[in-house]
Backbone as CSV, one residue per row, in Angstrom:
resi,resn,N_x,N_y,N_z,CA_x,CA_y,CA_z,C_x,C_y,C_z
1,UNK,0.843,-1.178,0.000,0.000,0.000,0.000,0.887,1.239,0.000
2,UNK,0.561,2.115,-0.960,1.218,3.509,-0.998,0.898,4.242,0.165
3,UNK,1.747,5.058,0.569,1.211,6.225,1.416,1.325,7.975,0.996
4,UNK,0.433,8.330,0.531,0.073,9.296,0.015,0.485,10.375,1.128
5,UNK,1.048,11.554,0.494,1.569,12.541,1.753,0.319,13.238,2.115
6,UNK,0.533,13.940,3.469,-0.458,14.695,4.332,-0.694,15.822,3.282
7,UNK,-1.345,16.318,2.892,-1.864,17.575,2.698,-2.821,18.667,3.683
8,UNK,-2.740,18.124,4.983,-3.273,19.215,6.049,-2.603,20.059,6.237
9,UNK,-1.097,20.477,5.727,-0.776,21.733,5.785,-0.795,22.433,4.383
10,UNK,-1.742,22.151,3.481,-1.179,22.590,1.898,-2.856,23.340,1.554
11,UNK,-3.832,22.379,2.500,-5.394,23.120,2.161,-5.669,24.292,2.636
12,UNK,-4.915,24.878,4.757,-5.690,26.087,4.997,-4.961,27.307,3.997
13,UNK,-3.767,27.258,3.235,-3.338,28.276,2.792,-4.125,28.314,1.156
14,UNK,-4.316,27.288,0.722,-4.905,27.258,-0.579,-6.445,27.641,-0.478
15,UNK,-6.949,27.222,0.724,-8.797,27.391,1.172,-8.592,29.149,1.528
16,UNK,-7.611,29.452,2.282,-7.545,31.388,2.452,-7.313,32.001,0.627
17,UNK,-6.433,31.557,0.694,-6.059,32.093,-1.045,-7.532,32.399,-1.581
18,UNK,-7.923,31.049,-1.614,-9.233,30.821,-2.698,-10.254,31.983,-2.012
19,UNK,-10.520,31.988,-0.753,-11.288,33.437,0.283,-11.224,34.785,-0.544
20,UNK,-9.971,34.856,-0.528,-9.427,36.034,-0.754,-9.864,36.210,-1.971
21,UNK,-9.586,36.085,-2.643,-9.588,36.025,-4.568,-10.772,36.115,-4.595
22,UNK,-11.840,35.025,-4.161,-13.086,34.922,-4.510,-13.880,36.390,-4.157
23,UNK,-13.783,36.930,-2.464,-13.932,38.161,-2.144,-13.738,38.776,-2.586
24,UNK,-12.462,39.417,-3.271,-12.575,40.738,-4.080,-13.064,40.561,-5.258
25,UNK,-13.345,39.731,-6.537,-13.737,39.302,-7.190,-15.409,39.903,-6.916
26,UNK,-15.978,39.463,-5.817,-17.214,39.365,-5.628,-17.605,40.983,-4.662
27,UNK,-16.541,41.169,-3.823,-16.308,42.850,-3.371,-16.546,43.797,-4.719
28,UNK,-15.929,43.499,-5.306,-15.448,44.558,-6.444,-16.749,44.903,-7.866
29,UNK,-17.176,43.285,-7.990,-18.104,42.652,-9.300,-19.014,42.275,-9.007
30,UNK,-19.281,42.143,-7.604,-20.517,41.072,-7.372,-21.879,41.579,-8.224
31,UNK,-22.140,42.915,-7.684,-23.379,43.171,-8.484,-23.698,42.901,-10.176
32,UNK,-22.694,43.193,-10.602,-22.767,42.864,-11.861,-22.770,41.314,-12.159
33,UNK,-22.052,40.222,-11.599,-22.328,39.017,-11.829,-23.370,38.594,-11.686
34,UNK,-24.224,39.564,-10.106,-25.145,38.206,-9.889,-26.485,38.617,-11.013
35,UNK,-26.082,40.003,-11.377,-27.380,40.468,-12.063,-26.863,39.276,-13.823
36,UNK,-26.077,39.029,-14.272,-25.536,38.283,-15.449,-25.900,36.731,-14.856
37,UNK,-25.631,36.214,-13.597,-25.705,34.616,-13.198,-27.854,34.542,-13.538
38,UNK,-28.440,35.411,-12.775,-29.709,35.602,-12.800,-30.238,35.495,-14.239
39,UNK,-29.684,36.660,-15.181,-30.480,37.111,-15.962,-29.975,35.810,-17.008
40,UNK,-28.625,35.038,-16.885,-28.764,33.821,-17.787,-29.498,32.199,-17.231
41,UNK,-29.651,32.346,-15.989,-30.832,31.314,-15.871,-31.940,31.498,-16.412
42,UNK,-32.369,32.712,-16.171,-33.488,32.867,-16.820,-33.964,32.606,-17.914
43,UNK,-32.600,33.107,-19.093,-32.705,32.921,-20.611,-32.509,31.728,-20.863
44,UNK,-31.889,30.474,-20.102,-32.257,29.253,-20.291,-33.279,28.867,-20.164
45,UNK,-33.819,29.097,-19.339,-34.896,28.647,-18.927,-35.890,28.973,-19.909
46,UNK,-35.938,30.287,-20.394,-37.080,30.769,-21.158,-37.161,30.127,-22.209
47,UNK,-35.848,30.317,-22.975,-35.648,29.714,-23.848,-35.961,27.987,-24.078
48,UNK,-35.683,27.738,-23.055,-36.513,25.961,-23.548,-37.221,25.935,-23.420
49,UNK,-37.984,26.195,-22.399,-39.651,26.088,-22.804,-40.588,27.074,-23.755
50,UNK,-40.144,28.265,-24.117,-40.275,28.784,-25.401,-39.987,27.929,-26.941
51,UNK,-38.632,27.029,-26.694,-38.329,27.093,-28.058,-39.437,24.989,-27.667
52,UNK,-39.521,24.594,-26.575,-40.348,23.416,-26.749,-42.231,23.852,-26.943
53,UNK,-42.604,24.941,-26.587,-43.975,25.303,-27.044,-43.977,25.798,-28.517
54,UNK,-42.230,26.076,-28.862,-42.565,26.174,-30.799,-42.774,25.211,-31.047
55,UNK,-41.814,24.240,-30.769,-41.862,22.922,-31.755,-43.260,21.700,-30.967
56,UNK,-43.726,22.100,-29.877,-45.417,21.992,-30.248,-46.168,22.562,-31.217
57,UNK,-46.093,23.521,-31.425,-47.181,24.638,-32.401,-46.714,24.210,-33.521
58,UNK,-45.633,24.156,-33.838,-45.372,24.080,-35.022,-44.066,23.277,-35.408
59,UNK,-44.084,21.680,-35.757,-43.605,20.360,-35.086,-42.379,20.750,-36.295
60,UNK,-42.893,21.261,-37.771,-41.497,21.079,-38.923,-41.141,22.163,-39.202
61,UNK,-41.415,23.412,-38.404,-40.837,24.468,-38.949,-39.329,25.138,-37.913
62,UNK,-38.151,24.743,-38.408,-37.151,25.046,-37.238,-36.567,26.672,-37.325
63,UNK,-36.705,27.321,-38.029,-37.325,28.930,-37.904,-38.210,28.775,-36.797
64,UNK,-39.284,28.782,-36.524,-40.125,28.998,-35.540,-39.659,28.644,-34.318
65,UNK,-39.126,27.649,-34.384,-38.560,27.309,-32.984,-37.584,27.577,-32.724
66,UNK,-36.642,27.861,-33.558,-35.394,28.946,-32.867,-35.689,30.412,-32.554
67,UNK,-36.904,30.846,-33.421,-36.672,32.458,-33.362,-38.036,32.716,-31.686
68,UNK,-38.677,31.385,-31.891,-39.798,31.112,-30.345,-38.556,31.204,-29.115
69,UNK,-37.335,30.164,-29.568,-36.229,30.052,-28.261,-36.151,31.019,-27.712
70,UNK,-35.020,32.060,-28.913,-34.349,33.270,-28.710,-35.380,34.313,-27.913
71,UNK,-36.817,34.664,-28.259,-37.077,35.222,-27.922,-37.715,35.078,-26.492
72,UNK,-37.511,33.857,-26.407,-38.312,33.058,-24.675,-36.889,33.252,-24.023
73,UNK,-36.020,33.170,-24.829,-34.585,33.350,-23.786,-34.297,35.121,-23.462
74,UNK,-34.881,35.683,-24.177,-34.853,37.328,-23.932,-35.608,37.834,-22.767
75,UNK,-36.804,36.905,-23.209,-38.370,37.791,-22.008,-37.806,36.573,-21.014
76,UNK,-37.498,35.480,-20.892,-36.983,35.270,-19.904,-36.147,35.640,-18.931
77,UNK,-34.768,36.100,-19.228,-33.902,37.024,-18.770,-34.204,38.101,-17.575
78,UNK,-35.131,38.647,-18.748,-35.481,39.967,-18.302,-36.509,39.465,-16.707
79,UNK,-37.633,38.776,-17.305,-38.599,38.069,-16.508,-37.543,37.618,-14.912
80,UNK,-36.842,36.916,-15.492,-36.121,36.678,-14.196,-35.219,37.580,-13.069
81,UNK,-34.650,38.731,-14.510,-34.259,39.755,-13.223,-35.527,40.420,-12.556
82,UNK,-36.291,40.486,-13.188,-38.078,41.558,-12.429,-38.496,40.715,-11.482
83,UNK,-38.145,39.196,-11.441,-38.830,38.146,-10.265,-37.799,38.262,-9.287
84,UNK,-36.658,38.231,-9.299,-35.625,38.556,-8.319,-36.018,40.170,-7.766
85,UNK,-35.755,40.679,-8.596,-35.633,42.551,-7.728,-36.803,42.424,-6.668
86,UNK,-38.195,41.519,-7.412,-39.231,42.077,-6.973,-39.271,40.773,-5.549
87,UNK,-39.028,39.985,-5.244,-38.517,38.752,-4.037,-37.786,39.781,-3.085
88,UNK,-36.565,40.239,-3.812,-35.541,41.119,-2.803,-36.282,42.115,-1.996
89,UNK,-36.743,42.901,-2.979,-37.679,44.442,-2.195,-38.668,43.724,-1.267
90,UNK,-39.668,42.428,-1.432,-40.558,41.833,-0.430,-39.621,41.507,1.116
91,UNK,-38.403,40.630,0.822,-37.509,40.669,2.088,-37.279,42.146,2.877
92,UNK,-36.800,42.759,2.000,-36.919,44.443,2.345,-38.131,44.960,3.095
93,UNK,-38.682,45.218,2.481,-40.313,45.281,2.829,-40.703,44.412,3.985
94,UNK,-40.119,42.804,4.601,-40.890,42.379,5.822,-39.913,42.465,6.947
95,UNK,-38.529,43.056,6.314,-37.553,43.193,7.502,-37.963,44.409,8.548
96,UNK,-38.414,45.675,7.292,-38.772,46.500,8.095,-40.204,46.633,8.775
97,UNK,-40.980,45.932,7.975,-42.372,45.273,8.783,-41.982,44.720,10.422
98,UNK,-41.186,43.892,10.157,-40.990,43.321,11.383,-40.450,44.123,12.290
99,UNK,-39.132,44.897,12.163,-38.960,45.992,12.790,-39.521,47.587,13.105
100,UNK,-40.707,47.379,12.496,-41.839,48.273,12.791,-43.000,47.730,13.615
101,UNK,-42.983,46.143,14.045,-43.605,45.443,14.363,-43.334,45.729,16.018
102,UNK,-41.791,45.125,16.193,-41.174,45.695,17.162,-41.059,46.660,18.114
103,UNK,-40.965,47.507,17.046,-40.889,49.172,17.987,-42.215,49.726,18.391
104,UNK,-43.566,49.237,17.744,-44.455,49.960,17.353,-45.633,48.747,18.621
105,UNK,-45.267,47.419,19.034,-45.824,46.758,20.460,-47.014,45.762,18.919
106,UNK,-46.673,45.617,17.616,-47.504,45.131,17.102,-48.393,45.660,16.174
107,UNK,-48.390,47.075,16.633,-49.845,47.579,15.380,-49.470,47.350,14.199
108,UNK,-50.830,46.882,13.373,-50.621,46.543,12.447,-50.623,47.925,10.940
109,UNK,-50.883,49.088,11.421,-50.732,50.168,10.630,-49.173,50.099,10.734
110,UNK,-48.349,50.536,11.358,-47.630,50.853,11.162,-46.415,49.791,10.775
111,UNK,-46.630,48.163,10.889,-45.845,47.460,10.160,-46.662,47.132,8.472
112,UNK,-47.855,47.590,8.525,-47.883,48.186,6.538,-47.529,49.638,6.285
113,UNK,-47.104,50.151,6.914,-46.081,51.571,6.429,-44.996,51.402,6.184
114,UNK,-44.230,50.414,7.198,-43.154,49.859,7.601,-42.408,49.389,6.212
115,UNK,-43.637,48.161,5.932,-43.646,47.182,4.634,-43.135,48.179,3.187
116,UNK,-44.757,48.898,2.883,-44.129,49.579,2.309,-43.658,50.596,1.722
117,UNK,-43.095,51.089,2.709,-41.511,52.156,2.456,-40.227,51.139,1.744
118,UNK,-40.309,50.184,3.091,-39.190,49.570,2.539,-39.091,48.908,1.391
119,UNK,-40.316,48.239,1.033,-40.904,47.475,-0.766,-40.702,49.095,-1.792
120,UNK,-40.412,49.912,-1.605,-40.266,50.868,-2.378,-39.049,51.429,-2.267
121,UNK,-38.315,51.877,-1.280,-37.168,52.291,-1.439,-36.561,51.102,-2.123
122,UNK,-36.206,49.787,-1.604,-35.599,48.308,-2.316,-36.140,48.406,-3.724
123,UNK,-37.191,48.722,-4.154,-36.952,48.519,-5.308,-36.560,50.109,-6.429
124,UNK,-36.501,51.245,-5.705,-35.646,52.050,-6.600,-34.461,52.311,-5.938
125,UNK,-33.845,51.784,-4.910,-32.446,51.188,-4.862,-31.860,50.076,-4.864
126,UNK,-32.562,49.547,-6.339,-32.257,47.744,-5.931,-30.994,47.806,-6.530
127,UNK,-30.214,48.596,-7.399,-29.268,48.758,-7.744,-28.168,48.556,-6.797
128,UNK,-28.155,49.722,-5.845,-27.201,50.551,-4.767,-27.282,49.040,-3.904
129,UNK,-28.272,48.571,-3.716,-28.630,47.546,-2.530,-27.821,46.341,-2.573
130,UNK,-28.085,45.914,-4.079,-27.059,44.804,-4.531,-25.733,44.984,-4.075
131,UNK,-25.360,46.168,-4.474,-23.673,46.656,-4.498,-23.447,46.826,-3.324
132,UNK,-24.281,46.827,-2.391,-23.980,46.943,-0.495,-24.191,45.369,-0.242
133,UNK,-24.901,45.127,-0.475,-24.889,43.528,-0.363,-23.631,42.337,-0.962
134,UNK,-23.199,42.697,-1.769,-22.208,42.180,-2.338,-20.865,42.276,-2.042
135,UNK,-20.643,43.641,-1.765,-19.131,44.113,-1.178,-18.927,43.403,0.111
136,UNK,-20.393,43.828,0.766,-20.414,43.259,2.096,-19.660,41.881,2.476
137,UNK,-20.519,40.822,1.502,-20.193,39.279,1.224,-18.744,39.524,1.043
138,UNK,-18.411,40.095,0.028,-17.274,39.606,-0.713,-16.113,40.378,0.568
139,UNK,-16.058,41.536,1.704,-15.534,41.811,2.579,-15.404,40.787,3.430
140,UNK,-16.564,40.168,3.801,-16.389,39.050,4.884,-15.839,38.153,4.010
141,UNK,-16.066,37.106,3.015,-14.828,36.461,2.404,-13.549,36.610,2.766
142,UNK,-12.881,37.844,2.195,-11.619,38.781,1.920,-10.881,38.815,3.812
143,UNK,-11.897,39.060,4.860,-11.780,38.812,5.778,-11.092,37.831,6.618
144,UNK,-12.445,36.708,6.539,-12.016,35.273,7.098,-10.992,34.878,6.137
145,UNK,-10.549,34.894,4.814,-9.487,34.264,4.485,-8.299,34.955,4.767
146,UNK,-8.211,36.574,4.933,-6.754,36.797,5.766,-7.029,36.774,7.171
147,UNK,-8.252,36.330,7.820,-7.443,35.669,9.402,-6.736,34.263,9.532
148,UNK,-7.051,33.662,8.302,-6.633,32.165,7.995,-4.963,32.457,7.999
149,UNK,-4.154,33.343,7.117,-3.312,33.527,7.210,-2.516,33.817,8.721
150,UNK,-3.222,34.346,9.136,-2.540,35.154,10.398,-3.048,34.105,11.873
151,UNK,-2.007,33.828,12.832,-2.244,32.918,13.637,-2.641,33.656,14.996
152,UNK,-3.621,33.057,16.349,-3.926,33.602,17.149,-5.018,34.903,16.931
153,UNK,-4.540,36.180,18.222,-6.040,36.932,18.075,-5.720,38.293,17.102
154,UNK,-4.465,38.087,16.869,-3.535,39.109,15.657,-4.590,38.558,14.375
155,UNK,-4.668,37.577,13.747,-5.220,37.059,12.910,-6.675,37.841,12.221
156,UNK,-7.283,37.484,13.787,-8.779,37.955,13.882,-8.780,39.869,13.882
157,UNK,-7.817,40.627,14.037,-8.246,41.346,13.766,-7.473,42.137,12.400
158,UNK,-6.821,41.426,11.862,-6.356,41.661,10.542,-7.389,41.523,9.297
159,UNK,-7.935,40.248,9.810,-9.339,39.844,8.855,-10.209,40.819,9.134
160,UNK,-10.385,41.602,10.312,-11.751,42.319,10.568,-11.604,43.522,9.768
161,UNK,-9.893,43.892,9.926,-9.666,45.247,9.320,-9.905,44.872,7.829
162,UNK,-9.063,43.948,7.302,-9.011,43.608,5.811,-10.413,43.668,5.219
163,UNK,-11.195,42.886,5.701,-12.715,42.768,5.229,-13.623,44.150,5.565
164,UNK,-13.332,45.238,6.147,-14.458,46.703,6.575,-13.522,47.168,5.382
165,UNK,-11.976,47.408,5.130,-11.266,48.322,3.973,-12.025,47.395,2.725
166,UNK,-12.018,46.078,2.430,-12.548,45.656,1.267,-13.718,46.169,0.539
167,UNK,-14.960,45.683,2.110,-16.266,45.964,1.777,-16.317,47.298,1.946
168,UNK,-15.846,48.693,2.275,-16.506,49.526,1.610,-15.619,50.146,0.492
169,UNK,-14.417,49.658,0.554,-13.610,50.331,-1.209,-15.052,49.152,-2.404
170,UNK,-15.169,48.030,-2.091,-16.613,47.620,-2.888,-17.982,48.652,-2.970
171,UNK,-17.937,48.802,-1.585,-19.318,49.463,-1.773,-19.066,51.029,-2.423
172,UNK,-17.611,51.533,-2.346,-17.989,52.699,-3.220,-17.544,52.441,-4.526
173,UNK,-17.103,51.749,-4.965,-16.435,51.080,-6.515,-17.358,50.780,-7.319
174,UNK,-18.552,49.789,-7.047,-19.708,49.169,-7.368,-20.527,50.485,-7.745
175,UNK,-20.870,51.426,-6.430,-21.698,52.034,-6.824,-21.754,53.146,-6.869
176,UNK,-20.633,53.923,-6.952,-20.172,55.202,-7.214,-18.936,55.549,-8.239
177,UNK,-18.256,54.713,-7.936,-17.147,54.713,-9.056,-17.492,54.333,-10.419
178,UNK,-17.840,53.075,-9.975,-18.067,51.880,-11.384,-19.479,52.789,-12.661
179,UNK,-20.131,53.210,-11.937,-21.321,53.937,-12.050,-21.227,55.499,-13.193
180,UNK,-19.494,55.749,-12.511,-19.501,57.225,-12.938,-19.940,58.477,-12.029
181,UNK,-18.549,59.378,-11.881,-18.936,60.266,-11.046,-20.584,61.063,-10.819
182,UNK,-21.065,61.079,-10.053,-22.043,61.624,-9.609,-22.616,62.578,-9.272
183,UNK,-21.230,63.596,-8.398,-21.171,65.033,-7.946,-21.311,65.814,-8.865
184,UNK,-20.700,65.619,-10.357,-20.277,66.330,-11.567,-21.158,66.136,-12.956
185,UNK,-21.882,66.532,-13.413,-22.315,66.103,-14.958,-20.906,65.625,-15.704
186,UNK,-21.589,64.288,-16.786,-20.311,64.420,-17.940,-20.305,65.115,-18.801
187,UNK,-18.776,65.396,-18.937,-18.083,66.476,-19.897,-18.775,66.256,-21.459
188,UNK,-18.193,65.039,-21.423,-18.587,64.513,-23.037,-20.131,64.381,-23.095
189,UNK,-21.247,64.539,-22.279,-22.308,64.764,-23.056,-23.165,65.896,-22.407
190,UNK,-22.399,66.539,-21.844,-22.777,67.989,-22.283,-22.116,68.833,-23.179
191,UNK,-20.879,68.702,-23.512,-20.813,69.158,-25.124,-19.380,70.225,-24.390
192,UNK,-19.120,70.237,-23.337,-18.110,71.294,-23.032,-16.704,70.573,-23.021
């Protein structure tokens, strides 16, 4: 029988690595991926059962059922980011229900005010929200994998620092940088 060498000292540095990478990756991009991971399930999705209700309707024509796909993979897409935003803003909407629930001994007026404010702000900052949500993740990632590096209670607060500098250079990158200055109109299309 062979004996295969230990690799328990070769995984926590490769499992932090992988932390790290993945975090800023997801600090930096997240919003934009998850809105691309979403909006291509969707277009799968649409798309087959679009392009299988062509080739019901119409069993020999393969025009129809590709141009049925493509376009079930489009309104799908789309369909799927509007079912997500609109799921997210409802979480939104019962967090602060509940915490209007809270403060308020139960009345029920004021956890449907509660509801929705928050079902409305979430969904015309579902943008900004993502990109706070994401940095966030991808900070705590970026985090726990440099306390992995670092041994004892030095560790733990290297990760704490590493992951608050990550997640908010994310949260303003995502949605202020990445976005385009904000304070300023652009040059190039106002004509000066």
């Amino acid at each position: 029988m062979v004996d295969l060498p230990s690799l328990s000292f070769a995984l926590p540095p490769v499992g932090a690595a992988a932390l790290v990478i993945i975090g800023l990756v997801v600090a930096f991009f997240g919003k934009t991926l998850f809105k691309l991971v979403i909006f291509l399930i969707g277009a799968v999705a649409g798309g087959v059962l679009a392009g299988y209700l062509a080739s019901y309707l119409f069993p020999a024509n393969g025009l129809c059922i590709g141009g049925g796909a493509l376009i079930g993979g489009i309104l799908g897409g789309f369909l799927a980011l509007g079912i997500v935003k609109g799921v997210l803003a409802i979480a939104v909407g019962g967090i602060l229900a509940y915490m209007g629930s809270a403060l308020s001994g139960g009345n029920p007026m004021v956890m449907l005010a509660a509801f929705i404010v928050g079902f409305v702000l979430a969904l015309v900052f579902m943008d900004r929200l993502l990109g706070v949500i994401t940095a966030l993740s991808g900070g705590s990632m970026v985090g726990t994998g440099a306390s992995m590096f670092v041994a004892g209670a030095t560790g733990g607060m290297v990760g704490l620092v590493a992951g608050v500098v990550v997640a908010l250079a994310g949260i303003y990158f995502q949605n202020w940088k990445h976005d385009g200055d904000l304070s300023r109109p652009d040059k190039t299309q106002s004509g000066k």
